[in-house]
C-alpha positions as CSV (number, residue, x, y, z in Angstrom):
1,X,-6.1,12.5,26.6
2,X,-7.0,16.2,25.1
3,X,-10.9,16.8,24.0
4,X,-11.3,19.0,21.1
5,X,-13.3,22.3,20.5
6,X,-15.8,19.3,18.9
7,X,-15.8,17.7,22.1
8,X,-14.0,14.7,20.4
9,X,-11.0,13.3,22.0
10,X,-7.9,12.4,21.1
11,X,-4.5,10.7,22.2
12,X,-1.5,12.9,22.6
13,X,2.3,11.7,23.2
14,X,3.8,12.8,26.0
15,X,7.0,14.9,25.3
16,X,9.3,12.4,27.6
17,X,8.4,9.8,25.1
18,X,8.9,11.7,21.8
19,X,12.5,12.6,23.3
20,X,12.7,9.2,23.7
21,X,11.8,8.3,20.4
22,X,14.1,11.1,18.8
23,X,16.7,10.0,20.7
24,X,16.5,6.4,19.1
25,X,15.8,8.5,16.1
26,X,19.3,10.1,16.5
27,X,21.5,6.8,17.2
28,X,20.0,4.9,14.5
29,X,20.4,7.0,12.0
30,X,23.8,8.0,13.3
31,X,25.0,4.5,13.9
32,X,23.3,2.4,11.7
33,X,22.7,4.7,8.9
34,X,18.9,4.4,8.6
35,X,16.7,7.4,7.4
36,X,14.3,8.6,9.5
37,X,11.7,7.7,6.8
38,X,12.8,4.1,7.7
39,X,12.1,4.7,10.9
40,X,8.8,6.4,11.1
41,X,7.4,3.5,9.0
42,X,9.0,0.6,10.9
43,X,7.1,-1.0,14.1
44,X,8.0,0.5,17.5
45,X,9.2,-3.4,18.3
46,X,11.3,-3.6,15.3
47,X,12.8,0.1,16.6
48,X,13.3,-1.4,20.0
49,X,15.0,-4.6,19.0
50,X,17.4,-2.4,16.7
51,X,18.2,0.3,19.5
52,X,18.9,-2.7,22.0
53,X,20.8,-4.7,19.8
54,X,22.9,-1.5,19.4
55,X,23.2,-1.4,23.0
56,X,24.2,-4.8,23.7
57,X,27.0,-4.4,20.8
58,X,28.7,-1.1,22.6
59,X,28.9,-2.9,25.7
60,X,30.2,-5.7,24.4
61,X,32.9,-3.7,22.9
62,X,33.5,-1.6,25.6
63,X,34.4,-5.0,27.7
64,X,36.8,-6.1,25.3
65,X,38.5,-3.1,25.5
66,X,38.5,-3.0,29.2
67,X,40.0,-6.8,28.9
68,X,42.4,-5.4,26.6
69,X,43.7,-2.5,28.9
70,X,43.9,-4.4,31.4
71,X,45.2,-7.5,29.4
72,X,48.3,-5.1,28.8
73,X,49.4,-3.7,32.2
C-alpha cells in the first residue's frame, strides 16, 4: 500500500500480477480472439475460468497427439 503526498492511501498492483494479467491478456486475445476491452470489463473469475479452460483444451490436445505418435510407431 502507497500513501499519497495527501496522506491518503491507496492500493497498488504488484508488477508480477499485472504480467500476469497481460499475459492472460495476450493468450486470450490471441487464441480466443477477445478484445482487450472485453477483457478489462469482464470479472477476474470469468478471466480465470476462460484462461483455464484454454489450458485444459491444449493439454488435451497435446495428449491426443502424443497417443497418435505413438499410436503410429
Amino acid at each position: 500500500m502507497l500513501i499519497s503526498l495527501s496522506g491518503q492511501s491507496f492500493f497498488v498492483l504488484s508488477s508480477n500480477y499485472k504480467k500476469v494479467m497481460l499475459d492472460e491478456f495476450y493468450y486470450l486475445s490471441k487464441h480466443v480472439n477477445m478484445s482487450y476491452t472485453d477483457m478489462m470489463n469482464m470479472p477476474i473469475f470469468e478471466r480465470k475460468y476462460f484462461v483455464n479452460k484454454l489450458s485444459e483444451e491444449f493439454i488435451k490436445r497435446e495428449e491426443e497427439m502424443e497417443k497418435a505418435r505413438n499410436k503410429s510407431r
